[in-house]
C-alpha positions in Angstrom: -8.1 8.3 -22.3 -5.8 5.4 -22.1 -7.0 2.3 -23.0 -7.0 -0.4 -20.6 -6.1 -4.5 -21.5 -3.7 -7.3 -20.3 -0.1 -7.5 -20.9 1.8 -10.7 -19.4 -1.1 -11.5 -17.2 -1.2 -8.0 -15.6 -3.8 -5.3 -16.6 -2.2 -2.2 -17.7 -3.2 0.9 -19.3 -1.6 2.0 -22.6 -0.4 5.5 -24.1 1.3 6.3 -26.9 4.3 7.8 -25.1 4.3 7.8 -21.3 5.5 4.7 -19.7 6.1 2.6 -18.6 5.4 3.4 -15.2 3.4 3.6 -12.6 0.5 6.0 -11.9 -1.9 7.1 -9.3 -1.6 7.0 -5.3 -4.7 5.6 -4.3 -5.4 3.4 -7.2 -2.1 2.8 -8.7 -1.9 0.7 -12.0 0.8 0.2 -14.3 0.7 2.2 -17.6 2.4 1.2 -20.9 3.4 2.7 -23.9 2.0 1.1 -26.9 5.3 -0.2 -28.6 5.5 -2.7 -25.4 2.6 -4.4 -26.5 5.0 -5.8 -29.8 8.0 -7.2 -27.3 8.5 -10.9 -27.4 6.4 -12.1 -24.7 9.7 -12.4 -22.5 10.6 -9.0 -22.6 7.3 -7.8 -21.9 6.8 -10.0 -19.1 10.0 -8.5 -17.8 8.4 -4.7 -18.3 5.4 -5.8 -16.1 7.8 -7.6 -13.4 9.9 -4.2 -13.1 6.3 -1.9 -12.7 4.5 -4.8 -10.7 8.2 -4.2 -8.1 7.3 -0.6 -7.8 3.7 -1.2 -7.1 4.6 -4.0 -4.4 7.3 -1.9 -3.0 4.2 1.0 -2.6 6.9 3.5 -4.5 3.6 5.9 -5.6 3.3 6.2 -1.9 6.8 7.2 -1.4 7.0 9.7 -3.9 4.0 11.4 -2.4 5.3 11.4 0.6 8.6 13.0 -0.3 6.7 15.6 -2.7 4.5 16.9 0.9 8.1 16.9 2.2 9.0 19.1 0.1 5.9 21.2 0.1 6.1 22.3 3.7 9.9 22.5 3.7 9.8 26.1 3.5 7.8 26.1 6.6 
């Protein structure tokens, strides 16, 4: 139930507490916590440079990766 807008010319999803960060493996998208959305446009633009990093460096793809690692590790 997150609603979904712009924030420093990215779209982004916003929560009332989780964030920010980035969600989702197949359809990852950058999710904010509502109290980013009163930063000084320069700080928020920073916020969305940091998750747009993790979404360019495919980092939801990495963590999956690691968690199947460690799924079958046992095995």
């Amino acid at each position: 139930g997150w609603r979904r807008t712009r924030l420093a010319g990215a779209p982004v999803a916003v929560s009332r507490d989780v964030g920010p960060a980035v969600v989702g493996v197949t359809r990852p998208e950058i999710v904010v916590p509502a109290w980013t959305l009163d930063l000084a446009d320069a700080d928020a633009a920073l916020v969305v440079a940091h998750e747009r990093e993790h979404l360019r460096a495919r980092d939801p793809w990495l963590l999956a990766a690691a968690l199947g690692a460690v799924a079958v590790l046992p095995w």
